[in-house]
C-alpha positions as CSV (number, residue, x, y, z in Angstrom):
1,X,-37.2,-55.4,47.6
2,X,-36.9,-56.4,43.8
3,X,-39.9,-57.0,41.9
4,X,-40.1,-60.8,40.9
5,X,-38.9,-61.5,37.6
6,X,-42.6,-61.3,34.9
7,X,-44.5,-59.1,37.2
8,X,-45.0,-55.5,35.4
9,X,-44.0,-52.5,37.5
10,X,-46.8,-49.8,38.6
11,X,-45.8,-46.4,37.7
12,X,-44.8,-43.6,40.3
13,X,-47.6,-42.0,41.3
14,X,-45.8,-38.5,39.9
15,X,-45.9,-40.4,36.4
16,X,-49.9,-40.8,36.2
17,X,-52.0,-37.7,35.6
18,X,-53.9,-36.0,38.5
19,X,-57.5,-37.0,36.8
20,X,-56.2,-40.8,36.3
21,X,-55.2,-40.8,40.0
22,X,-58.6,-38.6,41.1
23,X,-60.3,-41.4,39.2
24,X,-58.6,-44.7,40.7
25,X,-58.8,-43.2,44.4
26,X,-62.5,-43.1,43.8
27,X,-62.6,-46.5,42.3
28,X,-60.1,-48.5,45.0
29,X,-60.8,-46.5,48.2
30,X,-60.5,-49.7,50.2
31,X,-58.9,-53.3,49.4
32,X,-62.5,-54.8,49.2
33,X,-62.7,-52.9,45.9
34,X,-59.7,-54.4,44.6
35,X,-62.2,-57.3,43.5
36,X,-63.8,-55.0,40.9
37,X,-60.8,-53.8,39.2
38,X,-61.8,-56.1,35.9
39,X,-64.6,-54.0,35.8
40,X,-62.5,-50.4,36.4
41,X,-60.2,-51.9,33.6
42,X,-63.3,-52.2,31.1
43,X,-64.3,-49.0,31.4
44,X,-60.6,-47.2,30.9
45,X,-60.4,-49.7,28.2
46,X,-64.1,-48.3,27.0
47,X,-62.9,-44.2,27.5
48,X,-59.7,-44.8,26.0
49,X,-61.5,-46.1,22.7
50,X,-63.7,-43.8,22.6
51,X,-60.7,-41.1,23.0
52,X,-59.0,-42.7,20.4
53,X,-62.8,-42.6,17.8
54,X,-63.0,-38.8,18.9
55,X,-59.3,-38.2,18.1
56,X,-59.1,-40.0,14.7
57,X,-62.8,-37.9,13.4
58,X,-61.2,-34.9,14.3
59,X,-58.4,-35.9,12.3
60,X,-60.4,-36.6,9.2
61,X,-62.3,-33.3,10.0
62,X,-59.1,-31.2,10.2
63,X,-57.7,-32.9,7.0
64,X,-60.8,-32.3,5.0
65,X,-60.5,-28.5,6.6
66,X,-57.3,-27.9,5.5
67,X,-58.3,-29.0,2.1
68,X,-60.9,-27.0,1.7
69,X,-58.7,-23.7,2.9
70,X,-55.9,-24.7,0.4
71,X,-58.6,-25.2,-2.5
72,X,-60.5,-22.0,-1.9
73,X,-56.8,-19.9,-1.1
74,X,-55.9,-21.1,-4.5
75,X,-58.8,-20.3,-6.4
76,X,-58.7,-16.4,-4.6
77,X,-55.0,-16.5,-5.5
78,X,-56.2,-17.0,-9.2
79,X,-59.1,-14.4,-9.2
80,X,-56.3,-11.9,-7.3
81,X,-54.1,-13.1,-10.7
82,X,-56.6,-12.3,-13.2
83,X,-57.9,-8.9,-11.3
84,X,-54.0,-7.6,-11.3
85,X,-54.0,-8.9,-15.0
86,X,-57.1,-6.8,-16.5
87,X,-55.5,-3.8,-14.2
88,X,-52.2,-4.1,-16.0
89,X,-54.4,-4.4,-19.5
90,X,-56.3,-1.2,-18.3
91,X,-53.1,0.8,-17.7
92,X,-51.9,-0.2,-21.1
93,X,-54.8,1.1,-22.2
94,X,-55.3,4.2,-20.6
95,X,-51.0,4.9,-21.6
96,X,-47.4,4.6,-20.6
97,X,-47.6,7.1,-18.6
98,X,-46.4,6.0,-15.0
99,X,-47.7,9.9,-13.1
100,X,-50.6,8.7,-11.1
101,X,-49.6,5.0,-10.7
102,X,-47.7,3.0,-7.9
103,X,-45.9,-0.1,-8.2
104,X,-47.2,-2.9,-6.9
105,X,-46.1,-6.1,-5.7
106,X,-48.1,-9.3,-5.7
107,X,-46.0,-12.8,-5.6
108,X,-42.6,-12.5,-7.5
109,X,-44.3,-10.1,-10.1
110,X,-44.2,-5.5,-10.0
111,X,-47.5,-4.3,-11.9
112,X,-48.2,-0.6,-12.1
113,X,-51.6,0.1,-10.5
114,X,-53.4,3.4,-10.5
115,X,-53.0,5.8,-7.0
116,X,-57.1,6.0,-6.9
117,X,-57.2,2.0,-6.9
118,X,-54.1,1.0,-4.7
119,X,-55.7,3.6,-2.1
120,X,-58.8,1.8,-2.4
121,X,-57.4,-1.8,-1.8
122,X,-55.0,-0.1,0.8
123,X,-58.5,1.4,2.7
124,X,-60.2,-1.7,2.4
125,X,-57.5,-3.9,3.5
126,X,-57.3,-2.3,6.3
């Protein structure tokens, strides 16, 4: 039998989630309590806004998280710049001489660091 033209279609009961169904076979567990399905309607109306509230502040929470990561990974990306900098300034000043430094790369840039400090970052990076 054909559904008559306007009416909508319920969905297979494979096609609704096993806590929607747990919570509709509590609600209509006879026909009398057909009657009160405005009022089951309300309320999934009700949980569903409130789903949708919970789901939109985590959204603005995430966001504002993400922007707080990407401010303070820029600003150690900077400090990490300018620690690499003085280091290259301190091996200009201490000589040319590359015995007793490794090479070092950080980004797109090769700095020569001192054996004593890149096993030092090495053991405290680990």
């Amino acid at each position: 039998m054909e559904p008559e033209e306007g009416v909508a279609r319920l969905p297979r009961s494979s096609d609704v989630s096993p806590p929607l169904l747990h919570f509709l076979n509590d609600q209509f567990q006879s026909p009398d309590h057909l009657s009160k399905s405005p009022a089951v309607e309300l309320e999934l109306r009700s949980r569903c806004s409130d789903l949708e509230a919970s789901i939109s502040d985590l959204s603005v929470r995430l966001s504002a998280g993400f922007a707080l990561y990407a401010a303070h990974s820029s600003n150690v990306g900077s400090l990490v710049g300018g620690v690499i900098s003085t280091l290259v300034d301190l091996r200009s000043l201490i000589g040319s001489s590359s015995r007793g430094f490794s090479l070092v790369n950080c980004g797109n840039q090769n700095f020569s660091l001192p054996c004593f400090l890149t096993d030092f970052l090495e053991f405290v990076i680990s």
